[in-house]
Rosetta silent file (secondary structure, phi, psi, omega in degrees, C-alpha in Angstrom):
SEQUENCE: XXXXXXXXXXXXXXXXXXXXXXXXXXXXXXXXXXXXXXXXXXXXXXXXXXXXXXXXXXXXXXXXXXXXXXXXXXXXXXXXXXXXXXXXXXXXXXXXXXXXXXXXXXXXXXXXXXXXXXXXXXXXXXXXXXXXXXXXXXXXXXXXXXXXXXXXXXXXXXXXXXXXXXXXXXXXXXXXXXXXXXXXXXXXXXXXXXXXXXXXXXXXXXXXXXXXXXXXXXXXXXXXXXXXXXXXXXXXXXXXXXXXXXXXXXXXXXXXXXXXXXXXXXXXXXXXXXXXXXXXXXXXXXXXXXXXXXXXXXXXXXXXXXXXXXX
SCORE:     score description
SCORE:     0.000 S_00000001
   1 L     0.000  162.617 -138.640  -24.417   -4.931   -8.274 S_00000001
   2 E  -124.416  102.443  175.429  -20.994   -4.912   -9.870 S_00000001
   3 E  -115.137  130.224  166.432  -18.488   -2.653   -7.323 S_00000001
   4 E   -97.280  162.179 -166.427  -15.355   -1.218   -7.991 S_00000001
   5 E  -121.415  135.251  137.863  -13.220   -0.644   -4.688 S_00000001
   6 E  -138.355  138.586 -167.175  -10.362    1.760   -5.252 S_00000001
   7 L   122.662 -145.613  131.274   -7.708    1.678   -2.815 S_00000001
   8 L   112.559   19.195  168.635   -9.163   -0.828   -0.174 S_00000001
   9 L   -81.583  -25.033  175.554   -5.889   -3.210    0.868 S_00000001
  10 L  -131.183  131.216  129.123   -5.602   -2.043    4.397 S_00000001
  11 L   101.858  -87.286  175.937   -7.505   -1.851    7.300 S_00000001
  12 H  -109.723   20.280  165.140  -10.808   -0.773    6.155 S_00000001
  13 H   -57.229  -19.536 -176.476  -10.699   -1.469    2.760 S_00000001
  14 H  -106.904   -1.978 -177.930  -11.173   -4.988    3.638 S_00000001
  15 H  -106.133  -29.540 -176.017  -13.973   -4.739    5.887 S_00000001
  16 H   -77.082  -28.213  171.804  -16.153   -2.599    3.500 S_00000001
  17 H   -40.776  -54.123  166.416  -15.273   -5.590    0.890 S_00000001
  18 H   -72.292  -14.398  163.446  -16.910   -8.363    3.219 S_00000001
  19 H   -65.147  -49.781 -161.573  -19.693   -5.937    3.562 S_00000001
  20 H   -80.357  -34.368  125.902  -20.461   -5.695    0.336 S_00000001
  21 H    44.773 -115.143  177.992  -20.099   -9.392   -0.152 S_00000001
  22 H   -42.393  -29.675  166.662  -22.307  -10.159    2.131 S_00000001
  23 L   -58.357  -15.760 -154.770  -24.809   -7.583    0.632 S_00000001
  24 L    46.341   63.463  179.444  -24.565  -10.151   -2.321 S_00000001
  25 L   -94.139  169.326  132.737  -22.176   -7.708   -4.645 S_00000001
  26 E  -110.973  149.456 -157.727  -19.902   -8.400   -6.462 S_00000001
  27 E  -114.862  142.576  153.758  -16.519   -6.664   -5.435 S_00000001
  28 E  -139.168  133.827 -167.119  -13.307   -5.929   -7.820 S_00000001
  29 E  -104.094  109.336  172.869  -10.568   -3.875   -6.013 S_00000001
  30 E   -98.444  104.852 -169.540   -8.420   -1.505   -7.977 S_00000001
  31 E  -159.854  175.574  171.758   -4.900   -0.535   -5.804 S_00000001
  32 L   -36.420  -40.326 -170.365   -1.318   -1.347   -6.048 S_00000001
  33 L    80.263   26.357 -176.060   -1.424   -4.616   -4.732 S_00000001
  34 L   -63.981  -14.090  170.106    0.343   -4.065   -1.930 S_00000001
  35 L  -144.176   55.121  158.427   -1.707   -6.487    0.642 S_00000001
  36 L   -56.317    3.915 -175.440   -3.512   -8.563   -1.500 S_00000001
  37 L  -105.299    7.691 -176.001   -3.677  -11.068    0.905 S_00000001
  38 L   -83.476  -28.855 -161.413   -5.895   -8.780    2.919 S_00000001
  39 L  -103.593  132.305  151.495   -9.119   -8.773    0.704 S_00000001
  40 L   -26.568  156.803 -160.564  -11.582  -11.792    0.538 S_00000001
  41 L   -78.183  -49.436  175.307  -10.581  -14.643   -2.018 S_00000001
  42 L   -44.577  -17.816 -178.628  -14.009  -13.597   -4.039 S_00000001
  43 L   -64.654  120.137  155.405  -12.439   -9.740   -4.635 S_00000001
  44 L   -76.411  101.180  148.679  -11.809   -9.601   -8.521 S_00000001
  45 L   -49.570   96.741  161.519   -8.151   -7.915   -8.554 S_00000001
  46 E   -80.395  134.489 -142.013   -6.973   -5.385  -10.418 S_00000001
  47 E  -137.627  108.042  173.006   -3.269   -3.751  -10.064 S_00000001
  48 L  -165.139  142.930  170.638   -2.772   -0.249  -11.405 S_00000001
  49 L   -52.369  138.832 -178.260   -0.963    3.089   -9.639 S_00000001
  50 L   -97.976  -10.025 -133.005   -4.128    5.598   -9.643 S_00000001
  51 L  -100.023  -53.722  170.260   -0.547    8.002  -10.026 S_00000001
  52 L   -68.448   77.889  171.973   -0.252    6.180  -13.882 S_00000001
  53 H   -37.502  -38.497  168.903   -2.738    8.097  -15.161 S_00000001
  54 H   -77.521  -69.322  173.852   -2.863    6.082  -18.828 S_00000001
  55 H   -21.444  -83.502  145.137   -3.480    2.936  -17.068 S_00000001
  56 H    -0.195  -43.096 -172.755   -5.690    4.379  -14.715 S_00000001
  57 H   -80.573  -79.234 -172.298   -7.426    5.844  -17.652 S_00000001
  58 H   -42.933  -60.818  169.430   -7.659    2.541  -19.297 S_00000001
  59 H   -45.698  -53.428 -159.371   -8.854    0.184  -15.841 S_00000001
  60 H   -82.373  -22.980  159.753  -11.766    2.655  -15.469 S_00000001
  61 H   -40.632  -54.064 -156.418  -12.471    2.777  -18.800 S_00000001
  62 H  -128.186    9.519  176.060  -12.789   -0.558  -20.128 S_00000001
  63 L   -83.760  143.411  150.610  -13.472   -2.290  -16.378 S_00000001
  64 L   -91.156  117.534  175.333  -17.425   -3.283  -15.896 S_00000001
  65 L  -141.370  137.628  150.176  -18.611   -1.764  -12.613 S_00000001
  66 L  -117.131   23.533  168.056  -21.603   -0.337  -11.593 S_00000001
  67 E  -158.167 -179.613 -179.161  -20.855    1.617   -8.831 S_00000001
  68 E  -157.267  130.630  166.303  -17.686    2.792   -7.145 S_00000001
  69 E   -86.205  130.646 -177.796  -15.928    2.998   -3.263 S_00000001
  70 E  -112.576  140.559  175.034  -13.142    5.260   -3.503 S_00000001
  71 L  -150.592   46.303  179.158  -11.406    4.974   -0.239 S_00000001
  72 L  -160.821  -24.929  141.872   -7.951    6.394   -1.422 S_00000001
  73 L    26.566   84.120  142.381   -8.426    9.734   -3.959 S_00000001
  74 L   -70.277  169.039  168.293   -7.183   12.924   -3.924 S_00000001
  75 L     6.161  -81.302 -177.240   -8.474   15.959   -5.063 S_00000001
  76 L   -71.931  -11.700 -153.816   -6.650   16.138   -8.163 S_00000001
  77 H   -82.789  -29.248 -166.767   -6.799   12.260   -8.482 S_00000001
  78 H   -91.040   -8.934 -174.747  -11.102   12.960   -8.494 S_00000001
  79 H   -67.907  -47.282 -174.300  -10.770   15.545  -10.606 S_00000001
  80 H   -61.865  -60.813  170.695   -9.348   13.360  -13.097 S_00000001
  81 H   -68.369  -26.020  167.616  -11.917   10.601  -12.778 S_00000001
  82 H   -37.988  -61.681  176.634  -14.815   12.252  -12.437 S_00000001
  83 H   -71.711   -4.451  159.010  -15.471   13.153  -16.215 S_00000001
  84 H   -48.597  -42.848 -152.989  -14.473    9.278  -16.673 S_00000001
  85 H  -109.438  -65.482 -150.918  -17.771    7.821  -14.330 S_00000001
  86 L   -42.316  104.557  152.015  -20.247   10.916  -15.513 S_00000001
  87 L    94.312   18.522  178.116  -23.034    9.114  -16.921 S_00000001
  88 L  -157.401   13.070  170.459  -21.786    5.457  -16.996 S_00000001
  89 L  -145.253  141.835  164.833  -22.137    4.580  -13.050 S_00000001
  90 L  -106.093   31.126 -169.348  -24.671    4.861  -10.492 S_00000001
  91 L  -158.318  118.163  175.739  -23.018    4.963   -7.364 S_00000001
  92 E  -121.443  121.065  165.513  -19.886    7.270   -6.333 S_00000001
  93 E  -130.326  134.835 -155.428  -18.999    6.778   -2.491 S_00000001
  94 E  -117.353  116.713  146.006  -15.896    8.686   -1.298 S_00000001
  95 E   -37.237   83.530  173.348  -14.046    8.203    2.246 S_00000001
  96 L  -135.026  161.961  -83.415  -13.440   11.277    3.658 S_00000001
  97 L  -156.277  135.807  162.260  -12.918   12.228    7.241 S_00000001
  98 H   -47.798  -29.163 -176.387  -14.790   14.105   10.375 S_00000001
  99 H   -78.430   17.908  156.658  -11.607   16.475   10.759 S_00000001
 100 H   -86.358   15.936  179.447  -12.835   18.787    7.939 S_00000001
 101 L  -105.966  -14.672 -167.239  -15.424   20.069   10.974 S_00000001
 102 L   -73.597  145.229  -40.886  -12.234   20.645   13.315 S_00000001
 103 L   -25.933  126.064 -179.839  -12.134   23.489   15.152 S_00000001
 104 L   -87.756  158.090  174.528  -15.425   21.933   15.694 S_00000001
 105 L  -112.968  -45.443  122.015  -17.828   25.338   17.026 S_00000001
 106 L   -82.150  125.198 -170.733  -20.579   23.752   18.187 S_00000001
 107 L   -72.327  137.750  -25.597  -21.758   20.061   19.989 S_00000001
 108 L   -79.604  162.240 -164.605  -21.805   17.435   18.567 S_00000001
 109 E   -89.733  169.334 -152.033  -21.119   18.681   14.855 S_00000001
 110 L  -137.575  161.582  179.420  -23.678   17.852   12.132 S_00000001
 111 L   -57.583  -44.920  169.150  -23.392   17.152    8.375 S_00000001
 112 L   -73.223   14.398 -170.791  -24.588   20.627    7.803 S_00000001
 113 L   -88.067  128.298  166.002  -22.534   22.844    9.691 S_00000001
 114 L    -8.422  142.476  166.486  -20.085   25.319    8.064 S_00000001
 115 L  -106.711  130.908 -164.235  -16.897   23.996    7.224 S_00000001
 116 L  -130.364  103.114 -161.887  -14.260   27.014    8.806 S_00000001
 117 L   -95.693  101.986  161.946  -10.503   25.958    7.552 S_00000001
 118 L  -101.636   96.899  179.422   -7.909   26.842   10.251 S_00000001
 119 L   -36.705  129.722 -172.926   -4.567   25.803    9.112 S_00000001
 120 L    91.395  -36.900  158.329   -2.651   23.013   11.008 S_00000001
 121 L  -106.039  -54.645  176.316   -5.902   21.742   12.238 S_00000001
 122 L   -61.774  131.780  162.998   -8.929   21.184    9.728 S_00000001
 123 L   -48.345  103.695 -176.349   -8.476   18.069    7.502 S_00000001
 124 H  -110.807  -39.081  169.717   -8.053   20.506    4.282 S_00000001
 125 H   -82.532    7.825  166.619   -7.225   18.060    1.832 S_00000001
 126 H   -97.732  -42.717  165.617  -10.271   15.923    2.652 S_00000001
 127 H   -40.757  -56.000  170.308  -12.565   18.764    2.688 S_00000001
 128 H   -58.111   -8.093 -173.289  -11.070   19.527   -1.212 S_00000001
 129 H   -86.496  -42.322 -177.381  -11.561   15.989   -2.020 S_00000001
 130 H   -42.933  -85.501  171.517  -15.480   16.609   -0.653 S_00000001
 131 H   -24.214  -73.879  131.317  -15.686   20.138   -2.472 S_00000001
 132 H    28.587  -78.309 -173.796  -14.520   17.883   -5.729 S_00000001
 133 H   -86.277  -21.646  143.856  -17.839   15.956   -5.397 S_00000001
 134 H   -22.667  -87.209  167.895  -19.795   18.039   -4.066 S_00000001
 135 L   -92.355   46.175  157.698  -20.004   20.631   -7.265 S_00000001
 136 L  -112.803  -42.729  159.693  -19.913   17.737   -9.634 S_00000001
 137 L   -72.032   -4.911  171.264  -22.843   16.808   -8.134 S_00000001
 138 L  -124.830    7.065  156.496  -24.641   19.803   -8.226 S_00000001
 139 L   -89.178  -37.714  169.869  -23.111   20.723  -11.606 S_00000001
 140 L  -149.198   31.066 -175.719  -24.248   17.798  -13.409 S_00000001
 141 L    70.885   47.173 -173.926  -25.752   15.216  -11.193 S_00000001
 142 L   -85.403  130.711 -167.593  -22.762   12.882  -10.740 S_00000001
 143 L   -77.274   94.790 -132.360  -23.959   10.479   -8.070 S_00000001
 144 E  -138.096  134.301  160.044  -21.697   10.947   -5.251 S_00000001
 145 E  -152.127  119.351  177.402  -22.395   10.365   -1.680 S_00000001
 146 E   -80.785  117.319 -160.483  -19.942   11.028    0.790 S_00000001
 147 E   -85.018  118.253  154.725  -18.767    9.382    4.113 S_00000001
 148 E   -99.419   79.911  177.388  -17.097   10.893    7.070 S_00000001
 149 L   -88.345 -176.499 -119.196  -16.359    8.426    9.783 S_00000001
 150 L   172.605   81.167 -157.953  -14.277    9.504   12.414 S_00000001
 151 L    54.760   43.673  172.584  -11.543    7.852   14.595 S_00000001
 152 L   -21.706  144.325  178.147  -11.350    4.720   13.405 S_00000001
 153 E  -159.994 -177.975  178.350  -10.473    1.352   15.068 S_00000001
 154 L   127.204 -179.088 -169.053  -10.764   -2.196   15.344 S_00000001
 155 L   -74.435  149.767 -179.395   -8.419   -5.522   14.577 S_00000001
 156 L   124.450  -31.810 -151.868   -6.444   -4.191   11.460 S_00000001
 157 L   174.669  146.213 -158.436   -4.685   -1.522   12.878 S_00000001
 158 L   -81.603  136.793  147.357   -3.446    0.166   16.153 S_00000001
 159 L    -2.346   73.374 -174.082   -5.693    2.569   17.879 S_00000001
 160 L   -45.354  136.072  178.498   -5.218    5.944   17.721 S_00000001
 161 E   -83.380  143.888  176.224   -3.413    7.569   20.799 S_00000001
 162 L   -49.378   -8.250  163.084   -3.574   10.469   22.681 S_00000001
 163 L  -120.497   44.322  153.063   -0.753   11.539   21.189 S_00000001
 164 L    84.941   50.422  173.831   -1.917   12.075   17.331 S_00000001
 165 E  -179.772  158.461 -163.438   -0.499    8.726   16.205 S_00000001
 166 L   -96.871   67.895 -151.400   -1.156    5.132   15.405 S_00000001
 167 L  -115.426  112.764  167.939    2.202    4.233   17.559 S_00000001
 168 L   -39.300  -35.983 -168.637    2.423    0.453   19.133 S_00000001
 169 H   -51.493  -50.004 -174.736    5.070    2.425   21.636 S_00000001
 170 H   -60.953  -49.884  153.844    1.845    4.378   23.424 S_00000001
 171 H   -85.817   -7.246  158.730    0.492    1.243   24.278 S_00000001
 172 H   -62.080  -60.730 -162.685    3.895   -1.120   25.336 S_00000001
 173 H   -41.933  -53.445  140.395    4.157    2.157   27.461 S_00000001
 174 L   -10.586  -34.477  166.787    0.932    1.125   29.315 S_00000001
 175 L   -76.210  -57.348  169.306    2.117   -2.346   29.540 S_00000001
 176 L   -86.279   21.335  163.153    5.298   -1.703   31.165 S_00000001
 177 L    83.433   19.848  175.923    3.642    0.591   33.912 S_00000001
 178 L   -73.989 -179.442  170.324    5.264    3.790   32.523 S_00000001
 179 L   -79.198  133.089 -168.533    4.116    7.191   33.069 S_00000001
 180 E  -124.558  106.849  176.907    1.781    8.681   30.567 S_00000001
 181 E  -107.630  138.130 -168.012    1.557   12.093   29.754 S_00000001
 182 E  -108.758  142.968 -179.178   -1.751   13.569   28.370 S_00000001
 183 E   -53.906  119.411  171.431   -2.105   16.720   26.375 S_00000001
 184 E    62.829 -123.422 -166.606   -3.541   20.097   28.764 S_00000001
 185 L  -126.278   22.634  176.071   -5.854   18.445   31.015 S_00000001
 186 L    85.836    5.036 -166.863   -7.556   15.875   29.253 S_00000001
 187 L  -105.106   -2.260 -162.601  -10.904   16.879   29.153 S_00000001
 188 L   -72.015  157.512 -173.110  -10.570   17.388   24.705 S_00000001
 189 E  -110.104  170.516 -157.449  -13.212   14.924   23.943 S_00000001
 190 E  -135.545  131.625 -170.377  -12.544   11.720   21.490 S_00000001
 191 L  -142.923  110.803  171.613  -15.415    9.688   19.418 S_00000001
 192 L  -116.414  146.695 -165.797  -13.746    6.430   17.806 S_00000001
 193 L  -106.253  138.335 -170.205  -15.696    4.662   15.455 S_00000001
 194 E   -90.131  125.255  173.067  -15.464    0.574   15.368 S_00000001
 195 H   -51.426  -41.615  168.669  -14.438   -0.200   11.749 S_00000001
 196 H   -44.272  -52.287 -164.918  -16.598   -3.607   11.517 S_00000001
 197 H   -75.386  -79.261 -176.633  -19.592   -1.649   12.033 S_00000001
 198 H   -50.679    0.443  170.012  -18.914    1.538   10.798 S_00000001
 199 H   -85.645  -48.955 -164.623  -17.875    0.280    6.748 S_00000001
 200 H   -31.762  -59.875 -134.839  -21.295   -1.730    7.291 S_00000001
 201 H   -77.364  -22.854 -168.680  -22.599    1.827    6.448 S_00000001
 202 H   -91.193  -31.926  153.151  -20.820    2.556    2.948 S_00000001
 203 H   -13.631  -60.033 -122.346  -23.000   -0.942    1.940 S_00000001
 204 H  -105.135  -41.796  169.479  -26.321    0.577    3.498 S_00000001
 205 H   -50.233  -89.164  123.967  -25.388    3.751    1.376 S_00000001
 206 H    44.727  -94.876  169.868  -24.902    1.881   -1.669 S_00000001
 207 H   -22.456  -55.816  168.056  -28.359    0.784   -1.568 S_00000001
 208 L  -106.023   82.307  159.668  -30.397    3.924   -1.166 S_00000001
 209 H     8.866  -39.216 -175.300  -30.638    6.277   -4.196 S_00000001
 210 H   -83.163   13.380 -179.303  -31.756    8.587   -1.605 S_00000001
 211 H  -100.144  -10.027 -171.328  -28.176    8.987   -0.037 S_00000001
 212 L   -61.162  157.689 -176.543  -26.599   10.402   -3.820 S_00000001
 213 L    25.748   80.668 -144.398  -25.533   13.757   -3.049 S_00000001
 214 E  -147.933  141.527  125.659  -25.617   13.511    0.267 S_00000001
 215 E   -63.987  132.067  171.414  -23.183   13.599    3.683 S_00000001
 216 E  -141.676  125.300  151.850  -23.017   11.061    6.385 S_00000001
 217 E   -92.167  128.849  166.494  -20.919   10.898    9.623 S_00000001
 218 L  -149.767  154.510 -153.809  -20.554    7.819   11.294 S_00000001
 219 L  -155.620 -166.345  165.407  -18.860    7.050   14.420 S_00000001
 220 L   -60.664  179.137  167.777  -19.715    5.278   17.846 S_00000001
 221 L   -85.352  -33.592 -174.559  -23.179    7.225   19.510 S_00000001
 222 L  -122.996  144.624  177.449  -20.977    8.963   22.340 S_00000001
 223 L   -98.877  174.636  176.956  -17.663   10.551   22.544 S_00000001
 224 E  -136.016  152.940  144.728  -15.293   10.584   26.193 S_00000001
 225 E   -18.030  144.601  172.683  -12.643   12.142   27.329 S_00000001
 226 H   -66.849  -36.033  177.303   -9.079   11.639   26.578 S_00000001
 227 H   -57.037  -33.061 -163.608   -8.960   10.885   30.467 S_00000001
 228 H   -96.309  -36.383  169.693  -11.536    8.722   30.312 S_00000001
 229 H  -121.806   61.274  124.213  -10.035    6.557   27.671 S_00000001
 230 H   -48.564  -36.778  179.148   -6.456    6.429   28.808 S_00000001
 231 H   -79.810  -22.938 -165.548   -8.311    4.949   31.830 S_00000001
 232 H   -81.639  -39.358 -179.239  -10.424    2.538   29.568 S_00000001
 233 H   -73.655  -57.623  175.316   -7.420    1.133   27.496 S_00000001
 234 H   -28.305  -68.770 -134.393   -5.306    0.919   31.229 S_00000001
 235 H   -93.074  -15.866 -169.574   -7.608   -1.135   32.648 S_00000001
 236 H   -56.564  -42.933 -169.146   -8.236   -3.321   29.469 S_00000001
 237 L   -88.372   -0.506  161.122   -3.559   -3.956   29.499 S_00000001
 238 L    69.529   54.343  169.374   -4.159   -4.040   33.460 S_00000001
 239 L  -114.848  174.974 -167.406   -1.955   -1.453   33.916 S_00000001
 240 L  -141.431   25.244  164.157   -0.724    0.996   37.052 S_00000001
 241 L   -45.613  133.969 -153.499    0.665    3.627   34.991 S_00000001
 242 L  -107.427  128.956 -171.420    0.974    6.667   36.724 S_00000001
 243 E   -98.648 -149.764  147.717   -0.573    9.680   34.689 S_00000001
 244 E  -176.715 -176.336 -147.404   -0.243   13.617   34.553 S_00000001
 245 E  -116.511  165.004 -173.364   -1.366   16.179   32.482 S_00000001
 246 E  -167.729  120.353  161.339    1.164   18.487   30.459 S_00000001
 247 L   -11.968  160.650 -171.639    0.946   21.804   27.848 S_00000001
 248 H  -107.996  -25.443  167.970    0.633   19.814   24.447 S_00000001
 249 H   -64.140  -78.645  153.009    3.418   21.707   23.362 S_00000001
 250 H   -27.702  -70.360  171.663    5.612   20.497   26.021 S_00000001
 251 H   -45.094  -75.868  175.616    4.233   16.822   25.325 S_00000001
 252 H   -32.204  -50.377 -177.165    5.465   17.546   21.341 S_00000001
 253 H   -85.191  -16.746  170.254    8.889   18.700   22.384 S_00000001
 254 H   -73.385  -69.147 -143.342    9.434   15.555   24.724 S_00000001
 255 L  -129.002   28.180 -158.795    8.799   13.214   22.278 S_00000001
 256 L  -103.762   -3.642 -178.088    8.933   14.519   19.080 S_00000001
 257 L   -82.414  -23.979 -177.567   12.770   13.612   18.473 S_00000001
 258 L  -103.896   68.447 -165.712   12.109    9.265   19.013 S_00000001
 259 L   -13.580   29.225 -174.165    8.843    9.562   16.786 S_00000001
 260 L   -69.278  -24.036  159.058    7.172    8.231   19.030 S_00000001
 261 L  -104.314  177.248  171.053    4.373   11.212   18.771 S_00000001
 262 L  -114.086  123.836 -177.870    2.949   13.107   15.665 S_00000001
 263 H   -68.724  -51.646 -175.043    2.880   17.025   16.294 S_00000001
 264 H   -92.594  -21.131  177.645   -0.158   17.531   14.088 S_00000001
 265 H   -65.905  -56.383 -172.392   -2.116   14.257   14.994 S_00000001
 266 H   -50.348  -43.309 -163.580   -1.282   15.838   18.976 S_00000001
 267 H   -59.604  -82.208 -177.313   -2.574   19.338   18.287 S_00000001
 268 H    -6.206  -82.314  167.251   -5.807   17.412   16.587 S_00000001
 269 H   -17.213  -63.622  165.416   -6.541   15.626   19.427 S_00000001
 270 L   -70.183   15.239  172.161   -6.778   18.691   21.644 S_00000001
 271 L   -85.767  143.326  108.366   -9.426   19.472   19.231 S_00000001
 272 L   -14.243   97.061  171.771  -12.843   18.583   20.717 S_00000001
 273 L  -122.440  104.242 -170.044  -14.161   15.684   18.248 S_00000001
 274 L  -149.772  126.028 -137.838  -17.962   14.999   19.253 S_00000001
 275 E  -143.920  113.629  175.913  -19.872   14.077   16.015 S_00000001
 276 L   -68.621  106.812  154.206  -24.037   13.637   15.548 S_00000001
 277 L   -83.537    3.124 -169.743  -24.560   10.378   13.716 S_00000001
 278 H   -62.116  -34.778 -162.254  -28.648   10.818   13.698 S_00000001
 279 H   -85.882    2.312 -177.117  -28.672   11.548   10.227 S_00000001
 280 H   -94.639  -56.128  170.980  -26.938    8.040    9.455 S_00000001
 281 H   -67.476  -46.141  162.475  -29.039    6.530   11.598 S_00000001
 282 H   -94.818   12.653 -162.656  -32.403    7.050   10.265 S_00000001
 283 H  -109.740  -12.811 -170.310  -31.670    8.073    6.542 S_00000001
 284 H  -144.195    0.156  158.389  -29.727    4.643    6.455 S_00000001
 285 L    91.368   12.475 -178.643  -30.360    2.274    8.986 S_00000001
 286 L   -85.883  145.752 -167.616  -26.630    2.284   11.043 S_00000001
 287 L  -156.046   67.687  165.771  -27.162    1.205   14.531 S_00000001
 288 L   -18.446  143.051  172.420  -23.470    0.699   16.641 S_00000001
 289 L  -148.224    1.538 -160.630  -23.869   -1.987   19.010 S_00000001
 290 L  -102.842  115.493  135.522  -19.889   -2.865   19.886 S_00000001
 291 L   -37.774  159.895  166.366  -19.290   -1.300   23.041 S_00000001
 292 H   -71.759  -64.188 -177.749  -16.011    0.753   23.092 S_00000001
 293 H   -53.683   -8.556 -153.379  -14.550   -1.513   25.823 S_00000001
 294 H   -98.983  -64.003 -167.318  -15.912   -4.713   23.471 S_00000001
 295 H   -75.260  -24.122  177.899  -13.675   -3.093   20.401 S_00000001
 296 H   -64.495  -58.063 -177.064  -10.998   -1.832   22.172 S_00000001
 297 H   -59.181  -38.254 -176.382  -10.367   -5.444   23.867 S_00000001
 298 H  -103.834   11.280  155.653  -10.166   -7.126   20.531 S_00000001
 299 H   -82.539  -51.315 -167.773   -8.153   -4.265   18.742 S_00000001
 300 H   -31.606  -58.496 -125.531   -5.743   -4.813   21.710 S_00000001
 301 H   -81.744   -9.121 -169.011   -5.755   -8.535   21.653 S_00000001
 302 H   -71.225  -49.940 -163.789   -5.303   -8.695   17.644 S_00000001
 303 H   -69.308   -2.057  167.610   -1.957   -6.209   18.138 S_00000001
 304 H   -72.566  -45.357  173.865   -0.878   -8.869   21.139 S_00000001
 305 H   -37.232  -63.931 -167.432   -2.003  -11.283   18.117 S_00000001
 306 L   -91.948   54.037  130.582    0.665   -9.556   15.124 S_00000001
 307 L    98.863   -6.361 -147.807    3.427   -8.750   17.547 S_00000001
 308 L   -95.167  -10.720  165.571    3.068   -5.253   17.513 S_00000001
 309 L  -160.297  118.805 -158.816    2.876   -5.348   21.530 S_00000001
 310 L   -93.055  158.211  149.209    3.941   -7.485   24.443 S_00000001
 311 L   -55.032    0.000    0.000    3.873   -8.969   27.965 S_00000001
């Protein structure tokens, strides 16, 4: 099969690429070209702004693909493509995020659960990207099947932190034995998903006819505590940071003048995020096997690897 990628230059755009690969696709990547040195040498390139709409217009038009990863979209951006693909592809798979379930209401949340939009927390423009595909798919069978994965990680990119942000700073703190303060008391729970694995999955999708119009979350099988891993990344940097607990508010107003945190990534966080993958697993054959501590040590050692944090 013939796949367009669009978006797909960083972090797990290049891992769903090697997936598909490996699946024995063929991949062509439509983005900016801003990290082209990021994608496998076999990725057919294409370079167009999704933002120039005649171009844009043109690429999807007159490109041969027969199915398509979108893993960069907005709303309006699907609105626009949609009546492009109706009826000339058979595979739409869209990236979109667990934090349209936040305030999660009930453990762990499922594909089928309400979506209840509280401003400042629920992921609202991925849920409209969803909605988007959603009634296109039940208005005129456009084959769409959508992904929510759900605290990504892995070599590619830093970690997310306990304080709402992808920030090299949170771990150097950690390094140099500072003091670390975690939002309230630590108990909101946290489910990070290992990107090698967890891409595996828009492949596996891909495959089975029976995933079009369809939701999947996929993430590790269990989430922990922020407490517990503040303790799991300490012991991985061998550190003797000393920690304490603090209003999230409080936390925000500390540190929100050296950017070293993100205000709405911190709130988030203090969100409960504990996420049923069952339906992944048997409708599509994903089966995590990377320990946390396994992915965690080898996000770590790739950002000792680029520089982004030292001894």
């Amino acid at each position: 099969m013939r796949v367009l990628i669009i978006g797909g230059t960083r972090f797990i755009g290049p891992y769903i690429a090697r997936h598909l690969l490996a699946h024995g696709h063929e991949v062509i990547a439509l983005n900016r070209g801003k990290s082209p040195g990021l994608l496998p040498d076999e990725v057919v390139r294409v370079y167009c702004d999704k933002n120039d709409r005649e171009k844009f217009k043109a690429d999807l038009t007159n490109l041969k693909f027969d199915a398509v990863i979108d893993t960069c979209l907005e709303a309006d951006d699907l609105k626009f493509v949609v009546p492009l693909l109706e009826g000339h592809i058979s595979h739409f798979i869209h990236t979109s995020s667990t934090g349209v379930y936040a305030p999660i209401r009930r453990l762990p949340a499922r594909e089928e659960d309400k979506i209840e939009i509280v401003e400042g927390i629920t992921f609202i423009h991925k849920w409209e990207q969803d909605k988007v595909l959603l009634e296109a798919h039940q208005r005129s069978g456009f084959p769409a099947t959508i992904m929510r994965p759900s605290n990504i990680y892995g070599p590619g990119d830093v970690p997310l932190d306990i304080w709402g942000a992808r920030n090299p700073k949170f771990f150097q703190r950690l390094i140099d034995h500072r003091p670390i303060a975690i939002p309230n008391d630590g108990r909101a729970l946290f489910q990070p998903g290992y990107a090698e694995e967890l891409t595996e999955t828009f492949a596996l999708a891909l495959e089975n006819q029976k995933s079009i119009g369809d939701i999947f979350n996929v993430s590790s099988p269990r989430a922990l505590t922020l407490n517990e891993y503040v303790r799991l990344i300490a012991e991985i940097l061998g550190s003797r940071s000393r920690t304490y607990y603090i209003p999230v508010e409080e936390l925000i107003a500390l540190y929100e003048e050296d950017g070293t945190i993100n205000p709405v990534g911190a709130r988030f966080v203090c969100e409960h995020m504990c996420i049923d993958i069952s339906k992944a697993r048997q409708e599509l054959g994903y089966e995590p096997k990377i320990s946390l501590e396994e992915g965690m040590e080898r996000n770590i050692q790739w950002m000792f690897d680029q520089g982004l944090i030292q001894r």
